[in-house]
Predicted model as a PDB file, atoms N, CA, C, CB and O in Angstrom, pLDDT in the B-factor column:
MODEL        1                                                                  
ATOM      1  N   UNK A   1      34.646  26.790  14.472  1.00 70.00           N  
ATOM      2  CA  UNK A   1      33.499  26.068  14.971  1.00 70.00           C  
ATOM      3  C   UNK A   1      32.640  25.622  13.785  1.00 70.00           C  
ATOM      4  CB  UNK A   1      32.684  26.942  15.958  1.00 70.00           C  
ATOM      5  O   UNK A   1      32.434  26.328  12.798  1.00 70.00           O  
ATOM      6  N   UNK A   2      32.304  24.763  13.912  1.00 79.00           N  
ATOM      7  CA  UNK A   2      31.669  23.953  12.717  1.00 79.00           C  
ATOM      8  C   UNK A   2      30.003  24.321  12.815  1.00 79.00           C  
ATOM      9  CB  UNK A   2      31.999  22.096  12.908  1.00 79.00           C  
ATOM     10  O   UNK A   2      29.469  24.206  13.918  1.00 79.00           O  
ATOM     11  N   UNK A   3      29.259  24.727  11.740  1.00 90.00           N  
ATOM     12  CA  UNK A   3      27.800  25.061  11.796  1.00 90.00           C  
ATOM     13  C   UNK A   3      27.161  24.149  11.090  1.00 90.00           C  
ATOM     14  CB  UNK A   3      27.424  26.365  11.310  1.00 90.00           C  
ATOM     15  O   UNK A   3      27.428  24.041   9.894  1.00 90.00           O  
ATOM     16  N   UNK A   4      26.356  23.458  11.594  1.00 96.00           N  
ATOM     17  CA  UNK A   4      25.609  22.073  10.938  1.00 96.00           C  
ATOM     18  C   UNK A   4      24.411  22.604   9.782  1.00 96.00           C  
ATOM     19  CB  UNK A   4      24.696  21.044  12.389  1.00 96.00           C  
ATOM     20  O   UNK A   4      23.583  23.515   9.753  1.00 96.00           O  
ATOM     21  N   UNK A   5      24.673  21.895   9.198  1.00 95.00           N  
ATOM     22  CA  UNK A   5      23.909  22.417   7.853  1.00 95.00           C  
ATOM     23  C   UNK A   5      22.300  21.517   7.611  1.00 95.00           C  
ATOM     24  CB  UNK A   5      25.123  22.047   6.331  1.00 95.00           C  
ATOM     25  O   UNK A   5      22.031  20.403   8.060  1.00 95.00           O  
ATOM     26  N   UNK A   6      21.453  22.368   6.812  1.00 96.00           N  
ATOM     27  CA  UNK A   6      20.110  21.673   6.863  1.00 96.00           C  
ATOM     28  C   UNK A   6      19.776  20.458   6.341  1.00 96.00           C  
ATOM     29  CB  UNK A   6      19.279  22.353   6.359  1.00 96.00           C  
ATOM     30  O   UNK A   6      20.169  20.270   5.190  1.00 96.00           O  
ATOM     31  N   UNK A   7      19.175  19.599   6.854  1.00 97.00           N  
ATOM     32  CA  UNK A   7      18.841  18.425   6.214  1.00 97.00           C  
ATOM     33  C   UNK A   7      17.658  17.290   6.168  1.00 97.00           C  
ATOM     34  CB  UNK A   7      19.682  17.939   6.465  1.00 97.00           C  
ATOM     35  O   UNK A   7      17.376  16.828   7.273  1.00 97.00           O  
ATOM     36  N   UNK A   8      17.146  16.930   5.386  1.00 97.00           N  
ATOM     37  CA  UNK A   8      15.819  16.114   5.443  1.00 97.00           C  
ATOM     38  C   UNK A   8      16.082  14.730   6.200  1.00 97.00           C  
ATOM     39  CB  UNK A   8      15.236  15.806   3.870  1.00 97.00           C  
ATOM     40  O   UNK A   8      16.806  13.853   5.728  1.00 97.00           O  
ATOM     41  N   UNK A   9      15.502  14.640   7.267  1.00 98.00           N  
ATOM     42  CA  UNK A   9      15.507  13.780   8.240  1.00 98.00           C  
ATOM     43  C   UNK A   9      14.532  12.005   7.471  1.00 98.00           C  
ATOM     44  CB  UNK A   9      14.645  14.801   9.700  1.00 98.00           C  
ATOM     45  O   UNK A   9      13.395  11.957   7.002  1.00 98.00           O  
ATOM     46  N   UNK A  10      15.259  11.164   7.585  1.00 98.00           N  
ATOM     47  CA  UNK A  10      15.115   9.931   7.208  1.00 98.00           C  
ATOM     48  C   UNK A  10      14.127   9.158   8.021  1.00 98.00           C  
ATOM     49  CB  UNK A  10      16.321   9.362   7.198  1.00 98.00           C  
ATOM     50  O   UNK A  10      14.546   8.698   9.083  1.00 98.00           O  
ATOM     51  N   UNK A  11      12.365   8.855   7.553  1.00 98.00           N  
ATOM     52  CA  UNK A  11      11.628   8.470   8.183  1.00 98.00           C  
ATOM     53  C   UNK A  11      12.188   6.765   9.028  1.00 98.00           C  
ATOM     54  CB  UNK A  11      10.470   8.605   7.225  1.00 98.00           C  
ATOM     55  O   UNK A  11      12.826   5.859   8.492  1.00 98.00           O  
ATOM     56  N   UNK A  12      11.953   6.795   9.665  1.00 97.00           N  
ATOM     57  CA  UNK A  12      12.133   5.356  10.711  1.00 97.00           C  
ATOM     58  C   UNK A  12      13.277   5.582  10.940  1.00 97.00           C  
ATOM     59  CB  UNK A  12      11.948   3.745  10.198  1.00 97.00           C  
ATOM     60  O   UNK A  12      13.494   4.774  11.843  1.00 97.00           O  
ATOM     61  N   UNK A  13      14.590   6.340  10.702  1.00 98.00           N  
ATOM     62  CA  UNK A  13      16.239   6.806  11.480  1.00 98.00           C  
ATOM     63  C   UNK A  13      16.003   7.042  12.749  1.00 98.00           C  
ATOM     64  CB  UNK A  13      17.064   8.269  10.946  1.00 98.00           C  
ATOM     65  O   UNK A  13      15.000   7.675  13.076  1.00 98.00           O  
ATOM     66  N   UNK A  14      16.877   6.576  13.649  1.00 98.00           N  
ATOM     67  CA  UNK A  14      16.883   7.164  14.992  1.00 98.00           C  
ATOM     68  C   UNK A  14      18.656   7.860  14.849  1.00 98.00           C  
ATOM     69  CB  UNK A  14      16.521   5.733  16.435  1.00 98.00           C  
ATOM     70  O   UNK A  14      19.761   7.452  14.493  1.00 98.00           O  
ATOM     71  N   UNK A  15      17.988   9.227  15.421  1.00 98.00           N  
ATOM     72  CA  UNK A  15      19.633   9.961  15.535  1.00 98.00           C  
ATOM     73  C   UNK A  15      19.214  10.675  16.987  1.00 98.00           C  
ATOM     74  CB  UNK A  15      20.221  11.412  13.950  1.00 98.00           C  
ATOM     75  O   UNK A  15      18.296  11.041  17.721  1.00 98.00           O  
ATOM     76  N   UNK A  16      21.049  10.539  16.732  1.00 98.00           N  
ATOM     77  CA  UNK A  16      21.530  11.189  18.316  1.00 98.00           C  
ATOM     78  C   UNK A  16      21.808  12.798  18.384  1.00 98.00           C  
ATOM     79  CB  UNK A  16      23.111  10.451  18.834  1.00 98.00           C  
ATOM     80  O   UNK A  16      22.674  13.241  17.629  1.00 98.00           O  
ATOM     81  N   UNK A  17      21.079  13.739  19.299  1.00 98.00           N  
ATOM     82  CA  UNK A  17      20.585  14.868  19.513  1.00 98.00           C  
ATOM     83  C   UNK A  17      22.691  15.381  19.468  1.00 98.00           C  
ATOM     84  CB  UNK A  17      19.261  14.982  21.193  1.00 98.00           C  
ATOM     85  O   UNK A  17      23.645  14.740  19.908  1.00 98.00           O  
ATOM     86  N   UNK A  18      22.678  15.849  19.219  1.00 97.00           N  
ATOM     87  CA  UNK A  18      24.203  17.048  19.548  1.00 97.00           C  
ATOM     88  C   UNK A  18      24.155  17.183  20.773  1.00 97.00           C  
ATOM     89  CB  UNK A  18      24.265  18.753  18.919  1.00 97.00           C  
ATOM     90  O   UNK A  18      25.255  17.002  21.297  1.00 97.00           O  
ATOM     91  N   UNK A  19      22.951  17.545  21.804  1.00 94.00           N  
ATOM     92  CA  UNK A  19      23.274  17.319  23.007  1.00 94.00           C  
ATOM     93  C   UNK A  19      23.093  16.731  24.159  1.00 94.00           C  
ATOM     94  CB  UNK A  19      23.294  17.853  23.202  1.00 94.00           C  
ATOM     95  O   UNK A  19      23.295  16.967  25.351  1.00 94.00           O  
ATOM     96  N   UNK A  20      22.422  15.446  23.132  1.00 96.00           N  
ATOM     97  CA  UNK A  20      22.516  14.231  24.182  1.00 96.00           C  
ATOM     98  C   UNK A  20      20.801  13.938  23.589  1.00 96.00           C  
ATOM     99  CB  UNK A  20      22.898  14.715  26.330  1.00 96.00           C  
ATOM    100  O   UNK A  20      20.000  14.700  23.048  1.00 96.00           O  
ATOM    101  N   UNK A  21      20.723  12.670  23.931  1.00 97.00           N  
ATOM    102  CA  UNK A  21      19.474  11.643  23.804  1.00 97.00           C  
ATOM    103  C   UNK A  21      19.140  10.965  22.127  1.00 97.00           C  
ATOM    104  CB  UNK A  21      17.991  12.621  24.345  1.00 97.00           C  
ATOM    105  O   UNK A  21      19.731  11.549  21.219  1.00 97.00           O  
ATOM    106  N   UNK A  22      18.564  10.216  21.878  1.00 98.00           N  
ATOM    107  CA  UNK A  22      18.326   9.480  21.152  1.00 98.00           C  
ATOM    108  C   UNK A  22      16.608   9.614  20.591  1.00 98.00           C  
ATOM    109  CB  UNK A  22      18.821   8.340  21.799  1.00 98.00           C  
ATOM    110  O   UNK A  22      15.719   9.253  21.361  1.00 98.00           O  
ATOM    111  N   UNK A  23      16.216  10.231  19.021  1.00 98.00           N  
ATOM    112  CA  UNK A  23      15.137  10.566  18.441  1.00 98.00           C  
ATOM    113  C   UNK A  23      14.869   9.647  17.107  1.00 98.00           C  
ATOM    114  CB  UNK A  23      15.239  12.002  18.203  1.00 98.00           C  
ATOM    115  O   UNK A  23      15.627   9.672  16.138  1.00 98.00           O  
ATOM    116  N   UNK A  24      13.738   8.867  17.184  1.00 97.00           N  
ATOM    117  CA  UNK A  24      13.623   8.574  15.896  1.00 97.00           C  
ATOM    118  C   UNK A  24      12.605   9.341  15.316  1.00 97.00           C  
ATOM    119  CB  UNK A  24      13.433   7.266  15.704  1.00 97.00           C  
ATOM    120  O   UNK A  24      11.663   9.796  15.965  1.00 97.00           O  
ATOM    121  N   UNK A  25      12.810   9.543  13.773  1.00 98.00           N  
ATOM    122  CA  UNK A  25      11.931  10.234  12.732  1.00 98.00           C  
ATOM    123  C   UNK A  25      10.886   9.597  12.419  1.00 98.00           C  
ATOM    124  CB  UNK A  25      12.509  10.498  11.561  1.00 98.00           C  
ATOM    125  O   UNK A  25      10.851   8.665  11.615  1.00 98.00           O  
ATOM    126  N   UNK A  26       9.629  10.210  13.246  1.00 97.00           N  
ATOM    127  CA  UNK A  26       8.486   9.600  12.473  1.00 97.00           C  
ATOM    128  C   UNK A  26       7.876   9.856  10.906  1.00 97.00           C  
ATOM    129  CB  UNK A  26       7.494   9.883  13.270  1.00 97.00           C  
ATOM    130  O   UNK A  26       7.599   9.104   9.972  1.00 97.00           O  
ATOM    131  N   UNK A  27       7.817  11.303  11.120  1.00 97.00           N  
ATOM    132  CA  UNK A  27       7.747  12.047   9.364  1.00 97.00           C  
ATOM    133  C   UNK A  27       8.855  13.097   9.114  1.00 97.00           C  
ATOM    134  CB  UNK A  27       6.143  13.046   9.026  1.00 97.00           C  
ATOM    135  O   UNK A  27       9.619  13.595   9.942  1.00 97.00           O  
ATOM    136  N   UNK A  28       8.751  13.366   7.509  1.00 98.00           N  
ATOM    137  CA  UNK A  28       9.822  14.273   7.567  1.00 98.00           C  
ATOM    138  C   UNK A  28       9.332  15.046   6.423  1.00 98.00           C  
ATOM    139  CB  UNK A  28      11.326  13.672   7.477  1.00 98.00           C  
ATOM    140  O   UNK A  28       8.364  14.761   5.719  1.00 98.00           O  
ATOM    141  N   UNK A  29      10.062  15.990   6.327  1.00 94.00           N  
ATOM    142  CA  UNK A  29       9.370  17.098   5.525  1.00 94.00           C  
ATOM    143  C   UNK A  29      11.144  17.599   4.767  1.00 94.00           C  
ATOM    144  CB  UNK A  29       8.274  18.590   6.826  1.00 94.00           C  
ATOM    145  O   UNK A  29      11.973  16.689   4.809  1.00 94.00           O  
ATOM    146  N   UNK A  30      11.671  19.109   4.070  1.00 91.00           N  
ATOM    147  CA  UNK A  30      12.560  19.199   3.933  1.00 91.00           C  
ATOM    148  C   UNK A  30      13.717  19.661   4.694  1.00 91.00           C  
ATOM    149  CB  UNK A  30      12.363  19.487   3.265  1.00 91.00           C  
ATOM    150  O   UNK A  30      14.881  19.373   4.417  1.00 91.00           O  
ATOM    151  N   UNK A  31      13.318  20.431   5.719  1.00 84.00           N  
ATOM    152  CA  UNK A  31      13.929  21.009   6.993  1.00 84.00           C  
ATOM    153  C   UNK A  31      13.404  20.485   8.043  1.00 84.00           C  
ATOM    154  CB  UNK A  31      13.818  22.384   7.158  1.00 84.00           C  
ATOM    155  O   UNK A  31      14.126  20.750   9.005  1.00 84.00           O  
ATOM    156  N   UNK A  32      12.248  19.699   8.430  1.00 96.00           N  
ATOM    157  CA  UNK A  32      11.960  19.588   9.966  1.00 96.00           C  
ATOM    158  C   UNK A  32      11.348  17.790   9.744  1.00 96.00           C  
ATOM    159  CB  UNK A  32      10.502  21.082  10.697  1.00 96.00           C  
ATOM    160  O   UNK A  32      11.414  16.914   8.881  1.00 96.00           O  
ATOM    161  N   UNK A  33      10.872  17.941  10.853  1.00 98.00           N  
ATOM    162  CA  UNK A  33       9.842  16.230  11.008  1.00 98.00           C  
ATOM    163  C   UNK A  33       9.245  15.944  12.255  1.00 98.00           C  
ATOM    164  CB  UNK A  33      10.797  14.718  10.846  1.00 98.00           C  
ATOM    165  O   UNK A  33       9.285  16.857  13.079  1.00 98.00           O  
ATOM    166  N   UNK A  34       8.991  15.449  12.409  1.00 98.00           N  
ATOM    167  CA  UNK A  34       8.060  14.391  13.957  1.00 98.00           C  
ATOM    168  C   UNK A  34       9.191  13.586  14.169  1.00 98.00           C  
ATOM    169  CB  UNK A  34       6.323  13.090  13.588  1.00 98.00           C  
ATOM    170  O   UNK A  34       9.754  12.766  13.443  1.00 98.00           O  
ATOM    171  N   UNK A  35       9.440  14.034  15.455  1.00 98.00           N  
ATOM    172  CA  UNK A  35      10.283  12.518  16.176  1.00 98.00           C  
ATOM    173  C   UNK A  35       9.843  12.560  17.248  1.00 98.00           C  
ATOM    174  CB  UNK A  35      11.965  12.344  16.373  1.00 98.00           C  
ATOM    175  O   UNK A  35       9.031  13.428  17.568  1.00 98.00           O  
ATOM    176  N   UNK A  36      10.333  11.495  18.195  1.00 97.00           N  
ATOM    177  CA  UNK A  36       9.945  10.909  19.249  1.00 97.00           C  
ATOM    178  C   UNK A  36      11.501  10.125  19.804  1.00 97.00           C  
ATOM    179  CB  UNK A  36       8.591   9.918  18.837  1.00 97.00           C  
ATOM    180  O   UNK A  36      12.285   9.359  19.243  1.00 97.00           O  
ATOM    181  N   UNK A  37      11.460  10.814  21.303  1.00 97.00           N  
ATOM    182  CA  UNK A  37      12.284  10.493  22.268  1.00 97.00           C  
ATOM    183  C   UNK A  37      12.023   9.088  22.607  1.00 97.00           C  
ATOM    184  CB  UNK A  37      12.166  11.380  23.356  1.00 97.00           C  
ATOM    185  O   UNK A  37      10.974   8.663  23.090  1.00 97.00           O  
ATOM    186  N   UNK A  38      13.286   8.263  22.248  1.00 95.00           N  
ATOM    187  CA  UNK A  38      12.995   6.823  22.360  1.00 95.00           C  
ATOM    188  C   UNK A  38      13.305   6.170  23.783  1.00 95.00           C  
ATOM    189  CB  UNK A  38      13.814   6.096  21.283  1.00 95.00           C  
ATOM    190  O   UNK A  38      13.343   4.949  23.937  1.00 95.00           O  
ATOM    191  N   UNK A  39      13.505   7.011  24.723  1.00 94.00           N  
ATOM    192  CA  UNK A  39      13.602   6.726  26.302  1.00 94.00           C  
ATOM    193  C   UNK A  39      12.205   7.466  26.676  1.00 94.00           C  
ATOM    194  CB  UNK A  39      15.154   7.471  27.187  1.00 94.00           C  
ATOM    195  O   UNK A  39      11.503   6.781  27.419  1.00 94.00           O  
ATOM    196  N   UNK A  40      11.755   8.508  26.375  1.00 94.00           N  
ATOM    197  CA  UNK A  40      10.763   8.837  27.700  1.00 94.00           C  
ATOM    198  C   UNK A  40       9.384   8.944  26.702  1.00 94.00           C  
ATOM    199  CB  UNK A  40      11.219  10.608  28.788  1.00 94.00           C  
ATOM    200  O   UNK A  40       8.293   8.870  27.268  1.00 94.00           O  
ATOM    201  N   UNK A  41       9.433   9.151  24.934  1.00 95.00           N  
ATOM    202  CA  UNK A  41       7.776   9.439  24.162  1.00 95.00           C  
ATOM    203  C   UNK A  41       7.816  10.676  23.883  1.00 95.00           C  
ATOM    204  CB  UNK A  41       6.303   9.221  25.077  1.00 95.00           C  
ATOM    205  O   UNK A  41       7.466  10.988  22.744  1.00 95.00           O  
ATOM    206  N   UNK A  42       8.078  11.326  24.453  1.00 97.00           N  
ATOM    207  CA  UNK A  42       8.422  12.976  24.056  1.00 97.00           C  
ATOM    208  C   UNK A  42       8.191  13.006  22.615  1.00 97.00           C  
ATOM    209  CB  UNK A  42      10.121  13.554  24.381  1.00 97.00           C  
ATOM    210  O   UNK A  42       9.193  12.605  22.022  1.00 97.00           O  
ATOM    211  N   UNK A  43       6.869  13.463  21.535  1.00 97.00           N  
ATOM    212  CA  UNK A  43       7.137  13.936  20.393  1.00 97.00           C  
ATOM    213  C   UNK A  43       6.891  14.813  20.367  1.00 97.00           C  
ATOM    214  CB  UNK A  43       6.845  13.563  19.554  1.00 97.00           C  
ATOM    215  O   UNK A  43       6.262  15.348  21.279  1.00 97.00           O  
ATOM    216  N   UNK A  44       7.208  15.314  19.465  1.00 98.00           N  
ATOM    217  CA  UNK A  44       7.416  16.660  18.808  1.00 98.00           C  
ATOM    218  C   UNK A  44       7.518  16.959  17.251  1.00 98.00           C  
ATOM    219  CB  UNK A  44       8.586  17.113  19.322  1.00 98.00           C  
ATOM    220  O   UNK A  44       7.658  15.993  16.500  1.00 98.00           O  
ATOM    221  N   UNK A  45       7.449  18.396  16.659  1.00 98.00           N  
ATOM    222  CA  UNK A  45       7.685  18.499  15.680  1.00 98.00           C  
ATOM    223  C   UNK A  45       9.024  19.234  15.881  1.00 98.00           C  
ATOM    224  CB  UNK A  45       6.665  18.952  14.996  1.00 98.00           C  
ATOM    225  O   UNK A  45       9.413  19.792  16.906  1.00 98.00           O  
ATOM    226  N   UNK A  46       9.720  19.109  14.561  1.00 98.00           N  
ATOM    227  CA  UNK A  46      11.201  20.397  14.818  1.00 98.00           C  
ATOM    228  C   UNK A  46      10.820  20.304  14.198  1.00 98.00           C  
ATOM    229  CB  UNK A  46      12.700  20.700  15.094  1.00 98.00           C  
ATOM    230  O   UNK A  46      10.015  19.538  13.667  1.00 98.00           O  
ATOM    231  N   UNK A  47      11.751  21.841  13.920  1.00 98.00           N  
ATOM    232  CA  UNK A  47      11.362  22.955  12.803  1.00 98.00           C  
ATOM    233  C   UNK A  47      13.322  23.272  12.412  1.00 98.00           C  
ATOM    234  CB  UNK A  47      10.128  24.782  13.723  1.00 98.00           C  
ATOM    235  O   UNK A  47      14.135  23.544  13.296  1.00 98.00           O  
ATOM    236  N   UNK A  48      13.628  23.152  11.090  1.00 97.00           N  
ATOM    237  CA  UNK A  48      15.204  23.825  11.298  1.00 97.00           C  
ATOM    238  C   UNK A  48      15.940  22.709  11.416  1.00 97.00           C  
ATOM    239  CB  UNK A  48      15.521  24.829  12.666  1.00 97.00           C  
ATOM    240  O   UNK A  48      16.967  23.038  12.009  1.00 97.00           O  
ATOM    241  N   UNK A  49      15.965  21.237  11.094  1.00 98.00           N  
ATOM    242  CA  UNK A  49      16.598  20.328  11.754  1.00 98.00           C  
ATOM    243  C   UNK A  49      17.543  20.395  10.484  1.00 98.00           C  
ATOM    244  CB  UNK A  49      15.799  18.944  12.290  1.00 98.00           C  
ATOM    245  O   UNK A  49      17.419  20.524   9.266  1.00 98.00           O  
ATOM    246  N   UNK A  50      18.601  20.232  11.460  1.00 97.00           N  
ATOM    247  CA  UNK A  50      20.710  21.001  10.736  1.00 97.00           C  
ATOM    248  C   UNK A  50      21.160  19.121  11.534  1.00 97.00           C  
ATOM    249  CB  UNK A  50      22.101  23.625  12.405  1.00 97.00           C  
ATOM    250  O   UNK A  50      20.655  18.418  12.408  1.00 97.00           O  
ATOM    251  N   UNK A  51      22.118  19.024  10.777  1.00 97.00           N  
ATOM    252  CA  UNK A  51      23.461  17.849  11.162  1.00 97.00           C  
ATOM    253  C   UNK A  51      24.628  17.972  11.000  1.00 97.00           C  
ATOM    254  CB  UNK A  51      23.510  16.726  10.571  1.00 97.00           C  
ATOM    255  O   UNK A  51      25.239  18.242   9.966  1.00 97.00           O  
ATOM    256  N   UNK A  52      25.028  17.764  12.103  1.00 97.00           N  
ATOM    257  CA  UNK A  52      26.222  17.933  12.276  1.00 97.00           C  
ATOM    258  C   UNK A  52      27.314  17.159  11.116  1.00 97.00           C  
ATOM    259  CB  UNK A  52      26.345  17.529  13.647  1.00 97.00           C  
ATOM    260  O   UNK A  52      26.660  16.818  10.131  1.00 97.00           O  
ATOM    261  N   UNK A  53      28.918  16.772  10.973  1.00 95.00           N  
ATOM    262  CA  UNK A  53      29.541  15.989   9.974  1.00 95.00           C  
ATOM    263  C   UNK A  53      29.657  14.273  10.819  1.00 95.00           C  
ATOM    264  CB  UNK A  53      31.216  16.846   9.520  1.00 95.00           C  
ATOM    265  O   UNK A  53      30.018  13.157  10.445  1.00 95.00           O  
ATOM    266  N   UNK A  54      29.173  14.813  12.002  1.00 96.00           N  
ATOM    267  CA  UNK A  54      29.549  13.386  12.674  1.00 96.00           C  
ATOM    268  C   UNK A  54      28.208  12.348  12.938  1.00 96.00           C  
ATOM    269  CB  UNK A  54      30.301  13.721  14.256  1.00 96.00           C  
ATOM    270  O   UNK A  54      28.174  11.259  13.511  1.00 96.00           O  
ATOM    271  N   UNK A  55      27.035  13.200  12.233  1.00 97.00           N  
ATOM    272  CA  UNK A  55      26.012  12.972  11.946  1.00 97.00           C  
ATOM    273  C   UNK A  55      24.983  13.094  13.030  1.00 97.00           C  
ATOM    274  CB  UNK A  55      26.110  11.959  11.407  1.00 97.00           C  
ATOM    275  O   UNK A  55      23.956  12.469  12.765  1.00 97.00           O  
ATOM    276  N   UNK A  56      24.972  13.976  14.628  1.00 98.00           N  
ATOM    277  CA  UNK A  56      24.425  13.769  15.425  1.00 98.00           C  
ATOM    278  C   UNK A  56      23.492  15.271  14.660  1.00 98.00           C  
ATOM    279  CB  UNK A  56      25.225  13.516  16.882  1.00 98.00           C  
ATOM    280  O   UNK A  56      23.785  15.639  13.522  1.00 98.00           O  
ATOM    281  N   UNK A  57      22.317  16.037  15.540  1.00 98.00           N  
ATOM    282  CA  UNK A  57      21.547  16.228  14.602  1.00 98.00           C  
ATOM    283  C   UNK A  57      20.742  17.650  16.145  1.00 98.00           C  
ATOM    284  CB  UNK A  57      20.596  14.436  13.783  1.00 98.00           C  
ATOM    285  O   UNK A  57      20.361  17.442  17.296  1.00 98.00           O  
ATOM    286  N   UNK A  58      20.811  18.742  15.432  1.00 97.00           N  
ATOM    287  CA  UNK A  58      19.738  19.514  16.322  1.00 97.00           C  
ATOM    288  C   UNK A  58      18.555  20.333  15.469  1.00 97.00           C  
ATOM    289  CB  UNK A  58      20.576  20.657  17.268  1.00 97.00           C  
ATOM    290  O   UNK A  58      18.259  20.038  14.311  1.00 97.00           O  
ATOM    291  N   UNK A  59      18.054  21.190  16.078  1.00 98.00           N  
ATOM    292  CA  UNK A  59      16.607  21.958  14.980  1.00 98.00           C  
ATOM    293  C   UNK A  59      16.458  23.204  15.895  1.00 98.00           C  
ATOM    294  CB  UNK A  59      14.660  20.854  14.846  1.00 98.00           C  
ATOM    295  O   UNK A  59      16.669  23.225  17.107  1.00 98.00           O  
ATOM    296  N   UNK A  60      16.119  24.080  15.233  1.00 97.00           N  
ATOM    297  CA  UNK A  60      16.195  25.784  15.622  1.00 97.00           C  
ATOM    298  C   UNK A  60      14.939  25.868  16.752  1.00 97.00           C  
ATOM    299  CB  UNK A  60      15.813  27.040  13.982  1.00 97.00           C  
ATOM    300  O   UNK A  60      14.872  26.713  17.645  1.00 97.00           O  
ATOM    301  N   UNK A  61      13.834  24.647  16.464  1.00 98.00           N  
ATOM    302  CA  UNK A  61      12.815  25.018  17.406  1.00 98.00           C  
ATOM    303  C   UNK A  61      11.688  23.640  16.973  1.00 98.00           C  
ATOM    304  CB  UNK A  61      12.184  26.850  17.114  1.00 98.00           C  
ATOM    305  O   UNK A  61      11.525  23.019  15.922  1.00 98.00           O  
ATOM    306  N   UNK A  62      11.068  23.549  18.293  1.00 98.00           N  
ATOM    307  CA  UNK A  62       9.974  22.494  18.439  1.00 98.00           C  
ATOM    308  C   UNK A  62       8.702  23.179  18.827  1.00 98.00           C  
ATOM    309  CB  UNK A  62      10.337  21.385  19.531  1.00 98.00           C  
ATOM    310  O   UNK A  62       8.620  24.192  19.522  1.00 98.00           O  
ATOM    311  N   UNK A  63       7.339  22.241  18.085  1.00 98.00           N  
ATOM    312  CA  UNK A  63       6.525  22.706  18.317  1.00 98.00           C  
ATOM    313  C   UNK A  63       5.712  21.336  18.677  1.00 98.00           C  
ATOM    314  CB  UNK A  63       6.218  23.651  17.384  1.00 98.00           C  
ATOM    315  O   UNK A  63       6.157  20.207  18.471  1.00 98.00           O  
ATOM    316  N   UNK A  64       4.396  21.651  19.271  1.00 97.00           N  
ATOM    317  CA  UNK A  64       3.414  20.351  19.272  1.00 97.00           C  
ATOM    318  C   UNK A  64       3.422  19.637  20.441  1.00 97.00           C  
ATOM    319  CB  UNK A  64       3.737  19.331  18.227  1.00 97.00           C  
ATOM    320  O   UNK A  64       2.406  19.178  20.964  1.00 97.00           O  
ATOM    321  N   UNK A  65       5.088  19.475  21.079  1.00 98.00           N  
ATOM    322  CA  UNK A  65       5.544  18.448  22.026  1.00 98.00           C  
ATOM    323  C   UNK A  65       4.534  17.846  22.984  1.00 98.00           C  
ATOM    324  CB  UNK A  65       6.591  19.002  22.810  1.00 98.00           C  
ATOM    325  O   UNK A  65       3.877  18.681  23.606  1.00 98.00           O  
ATOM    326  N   UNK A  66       4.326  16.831  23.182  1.00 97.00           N  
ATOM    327  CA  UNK A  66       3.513  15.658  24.162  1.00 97.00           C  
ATOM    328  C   UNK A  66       4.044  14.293  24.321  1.00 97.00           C  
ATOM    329  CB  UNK A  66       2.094  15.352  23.622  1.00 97.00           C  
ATOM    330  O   UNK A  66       4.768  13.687  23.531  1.00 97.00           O  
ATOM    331  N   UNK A  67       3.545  13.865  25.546  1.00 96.00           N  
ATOM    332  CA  UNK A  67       4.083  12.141  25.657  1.00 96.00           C  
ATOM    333  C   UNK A  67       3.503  11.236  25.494  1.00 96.00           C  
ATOM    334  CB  UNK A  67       4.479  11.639  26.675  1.00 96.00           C  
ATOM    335  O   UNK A  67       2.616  10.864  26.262  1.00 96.00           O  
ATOM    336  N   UNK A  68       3.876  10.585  24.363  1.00 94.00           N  
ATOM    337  CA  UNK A  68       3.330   9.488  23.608  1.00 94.00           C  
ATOM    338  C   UNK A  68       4.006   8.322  24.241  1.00 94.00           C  
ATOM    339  CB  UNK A  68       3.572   9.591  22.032  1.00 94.00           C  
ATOM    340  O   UNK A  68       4.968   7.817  23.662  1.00 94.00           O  
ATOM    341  N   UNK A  69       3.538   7.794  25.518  1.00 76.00           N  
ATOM    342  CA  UNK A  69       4.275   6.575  25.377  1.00 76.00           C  
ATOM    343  C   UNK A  69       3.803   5.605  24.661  1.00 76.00           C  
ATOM    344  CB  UNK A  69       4.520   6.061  26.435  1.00 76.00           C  
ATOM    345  O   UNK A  69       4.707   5.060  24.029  1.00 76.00           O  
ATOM    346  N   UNK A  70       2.614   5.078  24.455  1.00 83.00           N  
ATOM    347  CA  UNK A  70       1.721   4.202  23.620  1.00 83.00           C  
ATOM    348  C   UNK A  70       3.047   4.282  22.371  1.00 83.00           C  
ATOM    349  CB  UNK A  70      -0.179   4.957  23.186  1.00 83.00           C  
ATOM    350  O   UNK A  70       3.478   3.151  22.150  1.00 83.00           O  
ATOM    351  N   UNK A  71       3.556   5.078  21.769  1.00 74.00           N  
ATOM    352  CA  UNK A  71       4.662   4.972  20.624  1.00 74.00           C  
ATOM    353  C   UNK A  71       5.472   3.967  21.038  1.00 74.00           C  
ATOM    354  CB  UNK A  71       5.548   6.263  20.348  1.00 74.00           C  
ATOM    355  O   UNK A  71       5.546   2.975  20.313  1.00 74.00           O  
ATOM    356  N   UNK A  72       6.093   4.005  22.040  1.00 70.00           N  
ATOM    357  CA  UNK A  72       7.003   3.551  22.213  1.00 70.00           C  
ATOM    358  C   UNK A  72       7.145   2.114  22.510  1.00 70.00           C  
ATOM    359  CB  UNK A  72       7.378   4.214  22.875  1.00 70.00           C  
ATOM    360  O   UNK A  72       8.185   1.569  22.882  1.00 70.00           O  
ATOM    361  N   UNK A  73       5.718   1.410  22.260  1.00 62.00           N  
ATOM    362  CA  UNK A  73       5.648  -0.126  22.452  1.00 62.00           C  
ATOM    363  C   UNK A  73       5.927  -0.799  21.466  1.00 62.00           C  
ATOM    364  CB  UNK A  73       4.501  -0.625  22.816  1.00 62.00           C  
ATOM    365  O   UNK A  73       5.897  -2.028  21.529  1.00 62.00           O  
TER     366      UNK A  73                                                      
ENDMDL                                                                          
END                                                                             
């Protein structure tokens, strides 16, 4: 089983969650960042954000989360 390793998330990238949905990076830091769910506003901070080799992307834990739709215009 393959364990996704840590990585600094690329401000304005939108990546696809490992288990489904679509996040772009608002900020990024060296392990975590601000993204935002580009279907419903959902941001958040992760904390821990690992990628996979096929480049889809998860994080050990979120904090902050609220719905920003105003982002999403």
């Amino acid at each position: 089983m393959e364990y996704p390793k840590l990585f600094k998330p690329v401000i304005g990238k939108t990546y696809i969650n490992h288990g489904g949905g679509e996040f772009r990076c608002l900020w990024s830091s060296e392990t975590g960042g601000t993204f935002i769910n580009t279907k419903s506003g959902w941001k958040f901070t992760a904390h821990g954000c690992r990628q996979y080799e096929d480049g889809t992307i998860e994080w050990d834990y979120s904090t902050d989360g609220y719905f920003d739709e105003e982002a999403l215009i």
